[in-house]
GUFIKE-61312 format. One record per residue (C-alpha): residue number from 1; residue in one letter; x, y, z. Coordinates in Angstrom, 2 decimals, padded with zeros to 5 digits. Layout:
// residues N
seq	type	xx	yy	zz
NUM	a	X	Y	Z
...
***
This chain:
// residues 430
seq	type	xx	yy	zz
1	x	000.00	000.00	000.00
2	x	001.26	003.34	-001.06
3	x	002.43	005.90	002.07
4	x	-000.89	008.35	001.22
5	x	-003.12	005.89	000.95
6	x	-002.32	004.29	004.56
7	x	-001.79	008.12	005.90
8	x	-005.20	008.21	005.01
9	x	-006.49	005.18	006.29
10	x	-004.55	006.30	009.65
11	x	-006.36	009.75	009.59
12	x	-009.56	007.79	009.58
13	x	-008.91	005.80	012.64
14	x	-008.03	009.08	014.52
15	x	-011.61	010.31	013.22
16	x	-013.64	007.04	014.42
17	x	-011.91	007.68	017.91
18	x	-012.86	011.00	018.11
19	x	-016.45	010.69	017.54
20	x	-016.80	007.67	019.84
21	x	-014.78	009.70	022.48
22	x	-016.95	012.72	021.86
23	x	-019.56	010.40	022.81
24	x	-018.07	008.36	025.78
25	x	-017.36	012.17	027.46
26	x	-020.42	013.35	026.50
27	x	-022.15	011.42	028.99
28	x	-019.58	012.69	031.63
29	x	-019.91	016.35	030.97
30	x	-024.13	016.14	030.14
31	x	-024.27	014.43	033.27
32	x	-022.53	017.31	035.51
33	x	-025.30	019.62	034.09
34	x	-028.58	017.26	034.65
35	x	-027.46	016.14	038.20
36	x	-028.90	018.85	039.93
37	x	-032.16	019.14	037.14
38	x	-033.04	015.59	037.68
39	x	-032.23	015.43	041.29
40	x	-034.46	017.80	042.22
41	x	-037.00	016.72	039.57
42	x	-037.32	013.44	041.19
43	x	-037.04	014.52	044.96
44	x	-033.52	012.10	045.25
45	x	-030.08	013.75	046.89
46	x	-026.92	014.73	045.03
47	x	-025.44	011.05	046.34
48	x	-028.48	008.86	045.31
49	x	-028.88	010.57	041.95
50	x	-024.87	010.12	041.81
51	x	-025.21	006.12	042.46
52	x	-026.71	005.82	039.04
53	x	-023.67	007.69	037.26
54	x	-021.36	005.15	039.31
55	x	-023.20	001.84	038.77
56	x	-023.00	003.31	035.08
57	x	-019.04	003.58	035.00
58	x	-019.05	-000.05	036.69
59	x	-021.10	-001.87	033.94
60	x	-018.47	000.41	031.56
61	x	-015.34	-001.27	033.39
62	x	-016.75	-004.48	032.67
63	x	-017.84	-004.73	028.90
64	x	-014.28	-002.18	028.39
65	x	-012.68	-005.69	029.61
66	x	-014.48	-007.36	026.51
67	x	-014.45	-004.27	024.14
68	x	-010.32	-004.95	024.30
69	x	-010.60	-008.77	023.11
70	x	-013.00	-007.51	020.33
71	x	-010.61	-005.10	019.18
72	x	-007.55	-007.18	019.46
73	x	-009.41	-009.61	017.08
74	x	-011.51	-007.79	014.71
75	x	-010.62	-004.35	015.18
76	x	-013.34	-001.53	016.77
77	x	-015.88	-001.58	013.94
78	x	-018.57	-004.16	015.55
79	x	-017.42	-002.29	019.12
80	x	-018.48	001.36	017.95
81	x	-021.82	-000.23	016.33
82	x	-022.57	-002.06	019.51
83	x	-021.81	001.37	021.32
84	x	-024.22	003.02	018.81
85	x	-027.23	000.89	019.88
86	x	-026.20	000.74	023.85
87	x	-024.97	004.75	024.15
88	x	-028.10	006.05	022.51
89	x	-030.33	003.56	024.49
90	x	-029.19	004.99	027.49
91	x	-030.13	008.26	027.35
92	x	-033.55	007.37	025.69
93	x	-035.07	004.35	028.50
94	x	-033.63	006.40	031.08
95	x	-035.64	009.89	029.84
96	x	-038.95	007.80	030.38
97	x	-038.05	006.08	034.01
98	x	-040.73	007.45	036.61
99	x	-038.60	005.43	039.99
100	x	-035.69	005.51	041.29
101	x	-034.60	001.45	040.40
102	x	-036.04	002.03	036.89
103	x	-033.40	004.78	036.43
104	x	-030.32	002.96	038.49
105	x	-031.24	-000.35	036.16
106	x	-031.46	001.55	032.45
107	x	-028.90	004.53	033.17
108	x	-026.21	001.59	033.92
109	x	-027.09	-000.99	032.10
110	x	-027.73	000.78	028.27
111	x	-025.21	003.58	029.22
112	x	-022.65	001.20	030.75
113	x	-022.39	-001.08	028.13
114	x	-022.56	001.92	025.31
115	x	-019.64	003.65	026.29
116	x	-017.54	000.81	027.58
117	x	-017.18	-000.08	024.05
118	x	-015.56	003.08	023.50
119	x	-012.45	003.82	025.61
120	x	-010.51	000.78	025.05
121	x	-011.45	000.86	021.16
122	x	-010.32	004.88	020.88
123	x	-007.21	004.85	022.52
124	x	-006.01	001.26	021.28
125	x	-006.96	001.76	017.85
126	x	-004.86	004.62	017.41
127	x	-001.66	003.63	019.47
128	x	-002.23	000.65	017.08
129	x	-001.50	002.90	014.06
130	x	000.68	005.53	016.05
131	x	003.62	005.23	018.75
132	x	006.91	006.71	019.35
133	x	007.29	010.21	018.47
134	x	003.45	010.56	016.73
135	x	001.45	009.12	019.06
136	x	000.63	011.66	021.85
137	x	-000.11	014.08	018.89
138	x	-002.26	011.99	017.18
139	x	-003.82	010.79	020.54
140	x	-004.33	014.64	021.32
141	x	-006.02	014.83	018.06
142	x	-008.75	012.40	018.77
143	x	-008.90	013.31	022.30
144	x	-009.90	016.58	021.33
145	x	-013.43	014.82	021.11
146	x	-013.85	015.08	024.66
147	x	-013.74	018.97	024.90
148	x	-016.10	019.47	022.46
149	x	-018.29	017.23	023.58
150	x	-017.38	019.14	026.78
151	x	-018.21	022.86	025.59
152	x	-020.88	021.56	022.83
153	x	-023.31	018.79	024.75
154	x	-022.96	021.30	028.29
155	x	-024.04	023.92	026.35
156	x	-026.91	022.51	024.39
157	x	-028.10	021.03	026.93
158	x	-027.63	024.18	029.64
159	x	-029.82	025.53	026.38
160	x	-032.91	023.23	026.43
161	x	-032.80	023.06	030.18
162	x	-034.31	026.52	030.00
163	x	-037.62	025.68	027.90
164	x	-037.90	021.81	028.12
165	x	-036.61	019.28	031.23
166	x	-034.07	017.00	031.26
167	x	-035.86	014.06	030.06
168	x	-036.18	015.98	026.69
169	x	-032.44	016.80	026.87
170	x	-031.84	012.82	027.02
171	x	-034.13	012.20	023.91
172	x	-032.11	014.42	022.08
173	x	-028.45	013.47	023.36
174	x	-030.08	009.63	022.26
175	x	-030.04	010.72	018.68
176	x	-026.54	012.66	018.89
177	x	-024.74	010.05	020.44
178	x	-026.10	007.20	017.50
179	x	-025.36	009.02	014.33
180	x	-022.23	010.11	015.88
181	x	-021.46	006.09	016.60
182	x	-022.42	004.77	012.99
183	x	-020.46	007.92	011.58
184	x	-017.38	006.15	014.01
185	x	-018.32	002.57	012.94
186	x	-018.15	003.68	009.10
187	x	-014.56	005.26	009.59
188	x	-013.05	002.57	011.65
189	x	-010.61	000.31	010.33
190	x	-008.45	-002.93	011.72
191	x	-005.51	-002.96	012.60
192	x	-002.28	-001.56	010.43
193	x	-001.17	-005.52	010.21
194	x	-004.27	-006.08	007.94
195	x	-003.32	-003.38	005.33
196	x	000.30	-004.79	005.71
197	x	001.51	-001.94	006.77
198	x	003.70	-000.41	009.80
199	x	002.44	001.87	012.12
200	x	003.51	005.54	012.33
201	x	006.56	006.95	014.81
202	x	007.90	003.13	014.73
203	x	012.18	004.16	014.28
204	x	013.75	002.00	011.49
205	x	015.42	-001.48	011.92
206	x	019.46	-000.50	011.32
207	x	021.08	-003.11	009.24
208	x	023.33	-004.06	012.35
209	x	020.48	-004.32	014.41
210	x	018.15	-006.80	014.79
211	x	014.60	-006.20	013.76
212	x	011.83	-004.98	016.58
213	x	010.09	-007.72	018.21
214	x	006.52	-007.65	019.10
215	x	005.70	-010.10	022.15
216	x	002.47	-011.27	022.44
217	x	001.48	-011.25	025.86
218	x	-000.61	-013.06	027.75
219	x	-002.77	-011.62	030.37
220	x	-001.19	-013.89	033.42
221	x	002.29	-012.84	032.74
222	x	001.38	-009.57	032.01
223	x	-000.41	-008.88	035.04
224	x	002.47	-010.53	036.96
225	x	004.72	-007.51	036.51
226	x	004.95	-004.23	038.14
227	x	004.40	-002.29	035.02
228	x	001.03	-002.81	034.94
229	x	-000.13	-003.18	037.91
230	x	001.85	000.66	038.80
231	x	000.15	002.21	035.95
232	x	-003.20	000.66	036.93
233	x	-002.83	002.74	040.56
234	x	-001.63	006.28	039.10
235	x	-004.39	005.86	037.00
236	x	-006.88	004.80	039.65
237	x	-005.81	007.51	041.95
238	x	-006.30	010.15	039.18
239	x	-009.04	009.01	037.98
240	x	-011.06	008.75	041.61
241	x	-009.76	012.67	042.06
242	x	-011.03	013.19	037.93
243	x	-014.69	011.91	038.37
244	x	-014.82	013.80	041.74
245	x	-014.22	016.93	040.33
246	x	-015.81	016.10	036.83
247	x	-019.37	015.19	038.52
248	x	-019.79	017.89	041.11
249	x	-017.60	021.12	040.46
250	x	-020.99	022.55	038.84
251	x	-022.71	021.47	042.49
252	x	-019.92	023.01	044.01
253	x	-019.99	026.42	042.47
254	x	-023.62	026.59	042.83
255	x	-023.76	025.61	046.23
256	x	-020.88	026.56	047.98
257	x	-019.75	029.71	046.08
258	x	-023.24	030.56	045.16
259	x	-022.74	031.03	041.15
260	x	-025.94	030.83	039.21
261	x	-025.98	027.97	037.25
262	x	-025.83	029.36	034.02
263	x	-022.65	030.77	035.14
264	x	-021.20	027.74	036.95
265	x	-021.97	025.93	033.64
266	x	-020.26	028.58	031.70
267	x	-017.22	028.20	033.87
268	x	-017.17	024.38	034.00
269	x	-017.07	024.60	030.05
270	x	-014.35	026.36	030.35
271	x	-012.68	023.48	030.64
272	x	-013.63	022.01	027.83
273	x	-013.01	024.85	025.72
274	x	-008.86	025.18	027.04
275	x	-009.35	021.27	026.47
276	x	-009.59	021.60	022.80
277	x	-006.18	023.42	022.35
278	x	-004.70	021.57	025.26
279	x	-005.17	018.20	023.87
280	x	-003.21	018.73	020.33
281	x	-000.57	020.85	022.20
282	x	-000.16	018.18	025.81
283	x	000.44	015.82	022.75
284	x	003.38	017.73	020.86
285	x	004.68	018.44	024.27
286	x	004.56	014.66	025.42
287	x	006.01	013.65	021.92
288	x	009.08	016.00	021.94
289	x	009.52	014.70	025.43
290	x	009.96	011.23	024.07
291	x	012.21	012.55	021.33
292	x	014.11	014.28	023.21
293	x	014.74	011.31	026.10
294	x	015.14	008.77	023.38
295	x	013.01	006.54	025.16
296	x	009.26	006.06	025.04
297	x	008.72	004.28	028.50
298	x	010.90	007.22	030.28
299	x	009.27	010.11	028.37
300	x	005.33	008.46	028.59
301	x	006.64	008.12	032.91
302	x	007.73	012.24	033.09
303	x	004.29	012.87	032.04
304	x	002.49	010.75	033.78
305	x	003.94	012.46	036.91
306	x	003.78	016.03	035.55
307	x	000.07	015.23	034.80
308	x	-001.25	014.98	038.69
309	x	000.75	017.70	040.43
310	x	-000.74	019.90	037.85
311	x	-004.17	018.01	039.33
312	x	-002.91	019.39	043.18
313	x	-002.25	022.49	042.08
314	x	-005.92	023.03	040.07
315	x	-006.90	021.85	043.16
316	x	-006.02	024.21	045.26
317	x	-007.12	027.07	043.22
318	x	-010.65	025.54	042.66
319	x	-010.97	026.10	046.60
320	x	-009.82	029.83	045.93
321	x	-012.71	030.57	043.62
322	x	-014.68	031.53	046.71
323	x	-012.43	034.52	047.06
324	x	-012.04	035.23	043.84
325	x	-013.27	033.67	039.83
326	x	-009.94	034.64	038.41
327	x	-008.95	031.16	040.92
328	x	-011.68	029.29	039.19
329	x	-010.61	030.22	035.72
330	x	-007.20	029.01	036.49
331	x	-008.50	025.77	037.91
332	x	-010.36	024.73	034.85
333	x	-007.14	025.84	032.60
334	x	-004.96	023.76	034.87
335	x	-007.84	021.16	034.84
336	x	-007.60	020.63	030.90
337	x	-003.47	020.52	030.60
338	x	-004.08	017.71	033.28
339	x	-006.92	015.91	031.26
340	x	-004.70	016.42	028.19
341	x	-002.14	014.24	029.49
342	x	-003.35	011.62	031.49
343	x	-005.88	009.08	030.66
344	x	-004.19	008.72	026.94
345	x	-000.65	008.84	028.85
346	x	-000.46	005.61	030.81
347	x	-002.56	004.16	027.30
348	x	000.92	005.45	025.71
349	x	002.91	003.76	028.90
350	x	001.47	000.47	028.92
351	x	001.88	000.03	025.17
352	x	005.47	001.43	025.34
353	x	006.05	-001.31	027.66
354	x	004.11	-003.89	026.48
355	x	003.54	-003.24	022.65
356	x	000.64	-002.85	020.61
357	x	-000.15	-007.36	019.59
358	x	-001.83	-007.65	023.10
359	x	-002.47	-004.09	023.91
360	x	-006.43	-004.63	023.35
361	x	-006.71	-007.23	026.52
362	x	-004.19	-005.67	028.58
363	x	-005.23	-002.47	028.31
364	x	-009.24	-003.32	028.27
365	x	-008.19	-005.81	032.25
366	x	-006.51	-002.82	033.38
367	x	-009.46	-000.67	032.31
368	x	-011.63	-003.18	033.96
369	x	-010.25	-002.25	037.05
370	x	-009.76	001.27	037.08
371	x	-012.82	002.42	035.76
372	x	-014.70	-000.41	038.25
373	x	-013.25	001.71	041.03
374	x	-012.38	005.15	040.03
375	x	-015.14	006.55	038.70
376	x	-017.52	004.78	041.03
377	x	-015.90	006.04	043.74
378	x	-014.93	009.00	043.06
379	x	-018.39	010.38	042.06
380	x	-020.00	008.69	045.08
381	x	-017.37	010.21	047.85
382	x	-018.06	013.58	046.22
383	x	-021.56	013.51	046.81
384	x	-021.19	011.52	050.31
385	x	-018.56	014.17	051.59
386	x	-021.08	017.24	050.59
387	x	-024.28	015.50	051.96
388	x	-022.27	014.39	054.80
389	x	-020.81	018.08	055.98
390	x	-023.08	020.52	053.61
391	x	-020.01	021.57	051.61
392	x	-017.47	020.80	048.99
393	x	-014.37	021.45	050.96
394	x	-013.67	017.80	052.09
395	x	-014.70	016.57	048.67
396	x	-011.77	018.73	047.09
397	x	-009.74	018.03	049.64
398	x	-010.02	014.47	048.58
399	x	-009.66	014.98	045.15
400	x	-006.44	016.64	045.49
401	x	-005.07	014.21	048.00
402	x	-005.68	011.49	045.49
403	x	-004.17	013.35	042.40
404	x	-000.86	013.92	045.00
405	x	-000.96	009.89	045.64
406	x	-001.58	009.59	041.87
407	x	002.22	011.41	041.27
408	x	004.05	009.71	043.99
409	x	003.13	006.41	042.35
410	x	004.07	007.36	038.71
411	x	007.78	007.92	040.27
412	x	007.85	004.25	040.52
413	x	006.82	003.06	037.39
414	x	009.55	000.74	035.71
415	x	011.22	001.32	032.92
416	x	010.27	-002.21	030.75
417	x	008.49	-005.36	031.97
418	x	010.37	-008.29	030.79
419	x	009.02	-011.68	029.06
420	x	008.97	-014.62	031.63
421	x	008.70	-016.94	028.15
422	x	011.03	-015.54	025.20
423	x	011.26	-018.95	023.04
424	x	008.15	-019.07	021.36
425	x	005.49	-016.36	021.12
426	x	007.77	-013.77	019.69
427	x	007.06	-012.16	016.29
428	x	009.30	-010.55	013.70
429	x	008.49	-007.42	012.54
430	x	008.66	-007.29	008.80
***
């Protein structure tokens, strides 16, 4: 296949994972906006209302475990049309629930299994066609899905919030998120290996060098090194502190620094907006990092420690918004370099370390157990600590503890994860 025509087929795959992570975080950010609608809509509290948003992320971990093996297999076609069906389900059976277990059962069980096709398939499918020095860029690229769906979905629906309720703003985010999903399905395409071609950023064999091996894991030996199992906790840590502040920093700003809503939604896409520059740029940044160290591993670890103290320090100036909103601005600047580097960082660690033939499963396990936790329990302790004291202090407090544990574990990340078996599952690269 000719360079072009595989740039092009590459350019594709970035598309399909943007729209299906435009998607997957527009259910995050559309949620932070029709918490406090529906909550008081239905007469439940902040942390019952929140339960459904963390069953939701649980049922996600689960089928993201699957999603992985799919994508290893067949590539994230048949995931992204199985999200179509599941993603726009859960908006719509949840806009017509009239109790509170009709609303915990659809909200996590269509939602759940809608968007846990979509973060393993995004981020794998393109560190399948990009690593090395392209793939943070790229990554950024497609990320960049999330802050739109950020500034675009919190907006639209901050807009029909004002003449319709939020059961009217899920029948319409039902039809967004499926012709957005069959658009994905359409671009997607398997993996680089079924074009027979190379992926992008991958540094030429010299002649007095052996060719690149590709080792094909399996999930017992991979989950028997520390590799994995670090990047699962700096992950888990940031993610319990992400969710916290992703679910309730609207709540907060209404409630304990007394913004309108319109204007605490206004800030809160703020976020998103800084996210859509951040993304790209966190990407070039991250990439000239790994240029510059010569080594993937070691440049994907810097970040993945830079990424949380900038977490703390967002932090710390959310709980200065009550004195001032210039804090509050800064917070959601600092907020979106953070999300910029993260969650698509330790993707780009764990496939530096263990390559892209068994990235799908390892990637979709570890998933599995971040996103069974993290989420869940970060949304839930950030409505427990506010109904628990009446304020958002301890719940930021928390967040920014985690973020700082977060950091301290990315220091010990290793540097490789070596085969217990080299004799007979190794590949050569053509």
């Amino acid at each position: 296949m000719e360079d072009s025509s595989a740039k092009k087929i590459g350019y594709m795959v970035v598309a399909a994972s943007w729209l299906a992570v435009f998607c997957l975080f527009g259910y995050r950010a559309t949620f932070s906006v029709l918490l406090g609608p529906m909550s008081k809509s239905m007469g439940w509290t902040v942390s019952q209302t929140s339960i459904g948003y963390s069953l939701m992320m649980t049922v996600y971990a689960v089928t993201a475990f699957f999603s992985g093996m799919i994508i290893d297999k067949w590539g994230t076609k048949p995931a992204y049309l199985i999200g179509s069906v599941f993603a726009a389900l859960g908006f719509y059976v949840t806009s017509l629930t009239d109790s509170y277990g009709q609303y915990l059962a659809s909200y996590a069980i269509f939602a759940g299994i809608g968007t846990g096709m979509l973060w393993v398939s995004s981020t794998v499918s393109v560190r399948k066609w990009y690593i090395g020095k392209y793939y943070a860029k790229m990554w950024g690229m497609a990320f960049m899905g999330a802050p739109v769906a950020q500034v675009v979905l919190s907006l639209g629906v901050k807009k029909v919030l004002l003449t319709m309720d939020w059961r009217q703003a899920m029948q319409g985010l039902a039809l967004v998120v499926f012709i957005a999903l069959i658009i994905a399905a359409l671009l997607a395409k398997k993996n680089p290996e079924a074009y027979n071609v190379k992926p992008f950023g991958l540094a030429p064999a010299s002649s007095a060098a052996p060719a690149a091996t590709e080792y094909d894991w399996n999930l017992k030996e991979a989950f028997s090194k520390y590799a994995i199992w670090g990047a699962i906790l700096a992950f888990l840590t940031s993610m319990v502190a992400e969710f916290l502040i992703w679910t309730q920093v609207v709540m907060y700003w209404t409630k304990d620094v007394k913004m309108a809503l319109s204007s605490a939604t206004n800030l809160y896409v703020t976020i998103g907006i800084v996210g859509i520059f951040s993304m790209p740029l966190m990407g070039v940044v991250a990439d000239k990092a790994v240029q510059k160290l010569k080594n993937e591993v070691k440049g994907r670890k810097i970040m993945l420690i830079f990424a949380p103290l900038v977490g703390v320090v967002a932090c710390i100036c959310l709980l200065m918004t009550r004195t001032s909103i210039f804090f509050g601005l800064i917070s959601c600047v600092l907020f979106a370099v953070y999300w910029a580097i993260e969650p698509g960082g330790v993707a780009g660690y764990a496939g530096a370390v263990y390559g892209r033939k068994s990235l799908g499963k390892i990637w979709g396990l570890a998933t599995l157990v971040v996103m069974g936790i993290g989420p869940a329990l970060g949304s839930f302790m950030g409505g427990y600590l506010f109904d628990l004291s009446g304020s958002y202090f301890y719940s930021i407090i928390f967040a920014l503890c985690s973020f700082a544990l977060s950091a301290l574990v990315a220091m010990t990340l290793p540097l490789s994860a070596e085969p217990t078996n080299t004799s007979g599952d190794i590949e050569i690269k053509a």
